[in-house]
C-alpha positions as CSV (number, residue, x, y, z in Angstrom):
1,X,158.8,130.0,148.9
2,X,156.3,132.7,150.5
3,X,152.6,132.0,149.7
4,X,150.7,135.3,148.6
5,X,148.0,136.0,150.7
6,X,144.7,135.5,150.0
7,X,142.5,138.4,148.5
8,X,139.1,138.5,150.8
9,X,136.0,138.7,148.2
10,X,133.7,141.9,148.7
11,X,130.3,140.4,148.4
12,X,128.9,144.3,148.4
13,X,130.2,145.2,145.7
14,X,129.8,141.9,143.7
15,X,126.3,142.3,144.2
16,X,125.7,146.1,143.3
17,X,127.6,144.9,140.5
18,X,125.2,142.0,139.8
19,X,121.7,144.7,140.2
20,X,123.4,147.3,138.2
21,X,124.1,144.8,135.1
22,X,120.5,143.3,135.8
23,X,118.8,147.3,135.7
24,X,121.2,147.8,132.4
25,X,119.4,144.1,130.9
26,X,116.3,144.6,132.0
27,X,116.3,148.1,130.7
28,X,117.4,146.8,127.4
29,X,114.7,144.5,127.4
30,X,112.5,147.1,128.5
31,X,113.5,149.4,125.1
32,X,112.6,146.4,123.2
33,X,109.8,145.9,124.0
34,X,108.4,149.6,124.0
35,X,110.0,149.8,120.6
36,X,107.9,146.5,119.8
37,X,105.0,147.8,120.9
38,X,105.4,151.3,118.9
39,X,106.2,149.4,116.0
40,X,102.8,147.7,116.6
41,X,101.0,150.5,117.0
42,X,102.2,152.2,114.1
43,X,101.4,149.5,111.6
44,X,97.8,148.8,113.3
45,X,96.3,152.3,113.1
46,X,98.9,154.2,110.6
47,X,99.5,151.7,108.0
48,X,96.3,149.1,108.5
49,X,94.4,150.3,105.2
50,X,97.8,149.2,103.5
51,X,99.0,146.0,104.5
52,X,95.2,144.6,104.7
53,X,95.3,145.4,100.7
54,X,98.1,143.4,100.3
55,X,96.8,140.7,102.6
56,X,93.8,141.1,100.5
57,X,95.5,140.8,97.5
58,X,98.2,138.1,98.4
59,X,94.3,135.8,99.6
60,X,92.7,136.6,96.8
61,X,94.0,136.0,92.6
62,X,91.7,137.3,90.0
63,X,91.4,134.4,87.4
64,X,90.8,134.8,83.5
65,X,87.7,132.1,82.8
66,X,88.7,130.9,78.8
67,X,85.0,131.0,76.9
68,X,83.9,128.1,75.0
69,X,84.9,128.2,70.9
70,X,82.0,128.5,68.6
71,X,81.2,125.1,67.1
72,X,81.4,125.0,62.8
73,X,78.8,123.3,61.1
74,X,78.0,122.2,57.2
75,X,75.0,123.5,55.9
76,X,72.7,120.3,56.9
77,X,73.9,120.8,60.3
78,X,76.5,118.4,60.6
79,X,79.0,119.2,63.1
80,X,82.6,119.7,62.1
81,X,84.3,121.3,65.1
82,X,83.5,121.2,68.3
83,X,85.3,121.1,71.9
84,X,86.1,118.2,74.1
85,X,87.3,118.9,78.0
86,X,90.5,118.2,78.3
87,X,93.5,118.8,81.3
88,X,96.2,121.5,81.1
89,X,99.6,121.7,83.4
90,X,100.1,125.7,84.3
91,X,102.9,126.4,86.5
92,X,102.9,130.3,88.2
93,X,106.9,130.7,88.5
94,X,106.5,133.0,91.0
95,X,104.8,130.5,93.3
96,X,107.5,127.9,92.0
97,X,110.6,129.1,92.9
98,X,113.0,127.5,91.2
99,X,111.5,126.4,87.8
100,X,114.5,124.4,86.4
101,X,114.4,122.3,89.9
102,X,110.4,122.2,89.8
103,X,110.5,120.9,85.6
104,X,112.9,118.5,87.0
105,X,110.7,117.2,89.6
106,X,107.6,117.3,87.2
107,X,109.7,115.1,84.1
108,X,109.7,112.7,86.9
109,X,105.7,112.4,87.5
110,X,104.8,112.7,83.8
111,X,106.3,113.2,80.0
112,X,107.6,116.4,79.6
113,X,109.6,116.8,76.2
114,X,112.9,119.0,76.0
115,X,110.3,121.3,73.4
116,X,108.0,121.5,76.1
117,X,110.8,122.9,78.7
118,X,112.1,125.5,76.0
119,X,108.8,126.9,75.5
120,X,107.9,127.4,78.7
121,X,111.2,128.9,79.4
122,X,110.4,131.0,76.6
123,X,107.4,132.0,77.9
124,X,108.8,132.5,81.4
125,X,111.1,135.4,79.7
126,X,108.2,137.7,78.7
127,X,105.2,136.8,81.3
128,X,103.1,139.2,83.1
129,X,104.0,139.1,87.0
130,X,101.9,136.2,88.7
131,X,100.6,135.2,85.3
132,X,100.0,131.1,84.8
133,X,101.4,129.8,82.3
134,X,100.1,126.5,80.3
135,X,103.5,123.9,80.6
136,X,101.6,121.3,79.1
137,X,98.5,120.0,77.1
138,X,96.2,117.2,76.9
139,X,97.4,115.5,79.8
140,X,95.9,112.0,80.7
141,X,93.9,110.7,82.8
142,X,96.5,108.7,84.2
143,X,99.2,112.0,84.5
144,X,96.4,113.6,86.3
145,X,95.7,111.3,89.5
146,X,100.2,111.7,89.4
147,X,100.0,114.8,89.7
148,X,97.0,115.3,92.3
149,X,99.6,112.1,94.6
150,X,102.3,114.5,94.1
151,X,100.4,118.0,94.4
152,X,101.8,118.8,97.6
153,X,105.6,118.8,96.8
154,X,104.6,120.8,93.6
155,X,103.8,124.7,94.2
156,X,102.5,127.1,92.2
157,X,101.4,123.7,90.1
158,X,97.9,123.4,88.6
159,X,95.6,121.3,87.0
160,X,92.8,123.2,85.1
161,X,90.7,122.2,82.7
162,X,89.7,123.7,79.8
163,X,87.9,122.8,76.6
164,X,89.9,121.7,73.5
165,X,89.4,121.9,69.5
166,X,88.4,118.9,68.2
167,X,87.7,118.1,63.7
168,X,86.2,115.0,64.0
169,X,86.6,114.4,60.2
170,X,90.1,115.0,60.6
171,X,91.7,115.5,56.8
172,X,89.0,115.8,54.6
173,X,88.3,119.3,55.4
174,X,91.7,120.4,57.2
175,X,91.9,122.9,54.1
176,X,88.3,124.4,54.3
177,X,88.4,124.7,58.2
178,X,91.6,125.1,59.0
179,X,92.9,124.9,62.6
180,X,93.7,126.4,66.0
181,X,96.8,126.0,67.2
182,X,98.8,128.1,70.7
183,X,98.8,132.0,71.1
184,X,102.5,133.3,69.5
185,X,103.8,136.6,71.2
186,X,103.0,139.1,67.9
187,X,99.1,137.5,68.5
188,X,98.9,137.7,71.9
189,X,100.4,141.9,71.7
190,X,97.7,142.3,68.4
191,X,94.8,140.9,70.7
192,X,95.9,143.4,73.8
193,X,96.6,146.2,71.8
194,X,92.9,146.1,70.8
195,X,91.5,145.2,74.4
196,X,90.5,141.8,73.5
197,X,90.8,139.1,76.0
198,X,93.4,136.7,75.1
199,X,93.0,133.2,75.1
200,X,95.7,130.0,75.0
201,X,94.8,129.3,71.0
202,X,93.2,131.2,68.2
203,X,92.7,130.7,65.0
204,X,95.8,129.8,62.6
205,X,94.3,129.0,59.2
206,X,91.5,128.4,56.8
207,X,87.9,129.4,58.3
208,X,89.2,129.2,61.8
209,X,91.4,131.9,61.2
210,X,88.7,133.9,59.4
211,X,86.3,134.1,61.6
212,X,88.2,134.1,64.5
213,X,86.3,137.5,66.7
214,X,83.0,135.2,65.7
215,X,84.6,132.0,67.1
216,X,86.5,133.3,70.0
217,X,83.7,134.8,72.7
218,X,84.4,136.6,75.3
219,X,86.7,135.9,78.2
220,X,85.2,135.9,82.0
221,X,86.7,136.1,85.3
222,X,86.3,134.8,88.9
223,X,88.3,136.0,92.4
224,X,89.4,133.0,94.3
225,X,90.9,132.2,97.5
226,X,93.9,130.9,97.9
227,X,96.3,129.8,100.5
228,X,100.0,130.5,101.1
229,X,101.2,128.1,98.5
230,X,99.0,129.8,95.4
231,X,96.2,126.5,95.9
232,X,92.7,127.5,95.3
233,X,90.6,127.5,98.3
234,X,86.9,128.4,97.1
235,X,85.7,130.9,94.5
236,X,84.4,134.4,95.8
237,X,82.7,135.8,93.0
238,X,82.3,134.9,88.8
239,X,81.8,136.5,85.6
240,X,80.6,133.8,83.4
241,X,82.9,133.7,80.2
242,X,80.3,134.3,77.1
243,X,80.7,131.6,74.7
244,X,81.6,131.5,70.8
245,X,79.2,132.2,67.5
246,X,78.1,129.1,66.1
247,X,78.5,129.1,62.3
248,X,76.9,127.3,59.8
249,X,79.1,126.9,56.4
250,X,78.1,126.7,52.7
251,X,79.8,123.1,52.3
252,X,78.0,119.7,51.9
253,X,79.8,117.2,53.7
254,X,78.9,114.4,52.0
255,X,79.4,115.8,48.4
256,X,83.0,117.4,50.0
257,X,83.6,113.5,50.8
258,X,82.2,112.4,47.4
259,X,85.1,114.8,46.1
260,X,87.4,113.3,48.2
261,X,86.6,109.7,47.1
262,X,87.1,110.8,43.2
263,X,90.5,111.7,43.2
264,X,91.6,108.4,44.6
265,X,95.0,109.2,46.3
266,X,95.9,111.4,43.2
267,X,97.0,115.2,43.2
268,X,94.7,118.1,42.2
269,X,91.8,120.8,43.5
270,X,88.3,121.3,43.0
271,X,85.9,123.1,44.0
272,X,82.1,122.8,43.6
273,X,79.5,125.7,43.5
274,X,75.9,126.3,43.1
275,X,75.8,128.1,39.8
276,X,72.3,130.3,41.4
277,X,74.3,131.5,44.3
278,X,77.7,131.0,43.7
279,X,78.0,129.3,47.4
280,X,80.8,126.9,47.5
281,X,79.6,123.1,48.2
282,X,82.7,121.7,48.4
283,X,86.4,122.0,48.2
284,X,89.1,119.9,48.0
285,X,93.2,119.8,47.9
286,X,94.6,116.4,47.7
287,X,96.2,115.4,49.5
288,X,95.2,117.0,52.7
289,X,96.4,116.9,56.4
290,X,94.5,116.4,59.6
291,X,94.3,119.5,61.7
292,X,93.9,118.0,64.9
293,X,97.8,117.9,65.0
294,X,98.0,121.2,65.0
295,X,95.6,121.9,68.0
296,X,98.2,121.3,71.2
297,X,101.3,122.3,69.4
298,X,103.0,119.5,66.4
299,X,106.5,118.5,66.8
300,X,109.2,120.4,64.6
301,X,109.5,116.4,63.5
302,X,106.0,116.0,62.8
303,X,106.0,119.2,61.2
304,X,108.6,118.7,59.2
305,X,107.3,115.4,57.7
306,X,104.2,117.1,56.6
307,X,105.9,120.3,55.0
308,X,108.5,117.4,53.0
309,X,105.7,114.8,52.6
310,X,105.6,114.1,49.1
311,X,102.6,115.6,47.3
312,X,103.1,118.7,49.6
313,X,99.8,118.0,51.5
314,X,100.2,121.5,53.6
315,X,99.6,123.3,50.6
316,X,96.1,124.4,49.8
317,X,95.6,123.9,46.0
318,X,92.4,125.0,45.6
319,X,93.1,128.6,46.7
320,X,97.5,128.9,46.2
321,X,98.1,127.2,43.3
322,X,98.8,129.2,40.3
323,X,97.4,127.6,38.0
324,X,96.5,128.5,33.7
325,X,92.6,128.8,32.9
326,X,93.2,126.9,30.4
327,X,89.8,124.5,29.1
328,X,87.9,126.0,32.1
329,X,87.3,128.9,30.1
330,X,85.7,127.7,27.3
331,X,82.0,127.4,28.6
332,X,81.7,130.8,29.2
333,X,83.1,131.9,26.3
334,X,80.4,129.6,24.7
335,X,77.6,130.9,26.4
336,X,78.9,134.0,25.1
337,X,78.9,133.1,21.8
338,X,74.8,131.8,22.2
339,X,73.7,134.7,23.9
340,X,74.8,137.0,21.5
341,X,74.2,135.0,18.1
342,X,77.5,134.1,17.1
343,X,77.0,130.9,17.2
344,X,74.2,127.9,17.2
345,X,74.3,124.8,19.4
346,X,75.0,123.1,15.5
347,X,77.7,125.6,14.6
348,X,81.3,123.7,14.2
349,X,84.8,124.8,13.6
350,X,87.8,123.6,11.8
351,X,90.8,122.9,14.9
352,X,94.3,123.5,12.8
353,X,96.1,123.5,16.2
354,X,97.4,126.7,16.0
355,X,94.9,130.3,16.9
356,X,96.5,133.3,15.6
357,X,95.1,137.1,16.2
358,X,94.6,139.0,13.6
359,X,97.6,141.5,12.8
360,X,99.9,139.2,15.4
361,X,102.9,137.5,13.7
362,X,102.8,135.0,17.0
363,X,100.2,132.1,17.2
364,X,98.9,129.9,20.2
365,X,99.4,126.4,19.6
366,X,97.2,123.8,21.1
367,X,98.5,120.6,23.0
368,X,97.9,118.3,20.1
369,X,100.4,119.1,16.8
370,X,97.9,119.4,13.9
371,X,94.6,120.4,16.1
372,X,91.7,118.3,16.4
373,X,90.1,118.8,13.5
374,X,86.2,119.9,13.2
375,X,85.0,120.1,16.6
376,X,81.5,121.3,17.8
């Protein structure tokens, strides 16, 4: 077998090869760069103003600051409402990421009922862009120093806290005062609509609901710093929220509790006035409820034990119940009677049982068959 002869290597050309390959890289490189540097240049003096305002605006959040709620008061200036600091859970999905994974990892740290999730969800659905949103009330102490271990692992997570309604006589006035209870979407769009500052709770029923603009206050604001995760590095500037009226009610407390005592666990209404004024001193539906579980948001259980609770304590007797005049009638038409002459404070009449009008065929018939016979 021939062998094929051997090929001698041209080392000239091998190496103009090599320099003209190297000229080609470095060239590309070269391109790069200078494209780089363009690129560089174009953002620094064309587009600077730009991208420093959305640095700017990526640094700094503008925050809402809630005001503190008006405190209620009886007319001796006993206190009736007030506020009591307490800890709220907001989440700012944006900062989260992936909120299912994040409620997940946050079920783990503290309670977090399936209601909790599903409002929040709600809420998720119809949020303003970087808007916080409040996941959970009334947290503990105990769920706050978890959640400050854990903070790192948990973005766009916060801990604020805020003041919260407190009735520290509970039922005995839950139909005279009423309660707060968490913003619902038709509020919240009724409260923007006329440029008022929204707050997490306003007033659902009874006097809270009334005098709700008087309550309320007026929202501040504060810019803070924060850093890339959404966590608050100092505060820049503030606008001091402007706290609630203070009001001072008609109602005696201890003659509303005096009330209370009276109808001993039965059924029924009443309501006291000052005959000079007509103020009201007290009033009463028994039974009653306590509004402080309305405050943070009840349970559809709890909620539904008080709407099927027998003696229907939800409903306010004292200003729904339909109720006939009946007896409550006849002082006035006896005062009537005296002032014009009718009759004397010895006059007396003969009670058959039975009052018919003149020229009507149809009488009205008292409760007792036969009448009472000759009352004064």
């Amino acid at each position: 077998m021939r062998r094929r002869p051997r090929t001698l290597k041209d080392s000239h050309a091998e190496q103009a090869q090599f320099r003209r390959r190297a000229w080609l890289a470095l060239a590309g490189v070269a391109l790069c760069v200078v494209a780089l540097l363009v690129r560089f240049a174009w953002l620094q003096l064309f587009l600077h103003e730009e991208f420093s305002t959305r640095s700017e605006r990526n640094r700094v959040k503008l925050r809402a600051l809630a005001p503190t709620r008006g405190l209620i008061f009886d007319r001796n200036g006993t206190l009736l409402a007030d506020n009591r600091l307490s800890y709220r859970l907001e989440v700012v999905p944006e900062q989260a990421g992936d909120v299912p994974a994040l409620l997940d990892r946050l079920q783990g740290i503290i309670e977090l009922s399936e209601e909790d999730r599903e409002r929040f969800l709600n809420q998720v659905r119809y949020r303003r862009a970087f808007q916080s949103l409040p996941l959970r009330f009334n947290l503990s102490e105990d769920e706050v120093a978890r959640l400050a271990l854990d903070r790192w692992q948990l973005p766009g997570v916060e801990v604020v806290p805020v003041p919260s309604r407190h009735y520290p006589h509970g039922a005995l006035l839950g139909h005279v005062i009423g309660y707060v209870g968490r913003i619902n979407a038709t509020e919240q769009e009724a409260l923007e609509a006329h440029r008022r500052g929204v707050t997490s709770h306003v007033g659902k029923l009874g006097i809270e609901r009334q005098y709700e603009n008087r309550l309320r206050g007026e929202l501040g604001s504060e810019h803070v710093e924060t850093n890339a995760e959404g966590r608050v590095l100092q505060t820049l500037d503030q606008e001091p929220a402007s706290a609630g009226e203070n009001l001072y009610l008609s109602i005696d407390l201890a003659l509303q509790r005096a009330v209370v005592d009276a109808f001993a666990e039965h059924r029924g209404a009443a309501v006291v006035l000052d005959v000079h004024n007509g103020e009201v001193l007290a009033l009463v539906s028994e039974p009653g409820y306590d509004p402080n579980a309305f405050v943070n948001g009840i349970s559809q259980t709890d909620y539904d034990a008080l709407l099927n609770a027998p003696g229907r304590p939800l409903f306010n007797r004292a200003l729904q119940g339909g109720y006939e005049p009946g007896s409550t009638l006849k002082p006035f038409v006896a005062l009537a009677g005296l002032e014009t002459g009718l009759i004397t404070p010895q006059t007396t009449v003969w009670s058959t049982g039975e009052f018919r009008l003149p020229g009507h065929q149809i009488g009205f018939r008292d409760y007792r068959a036969g009448g009472h016979g000759r009352v004064d």
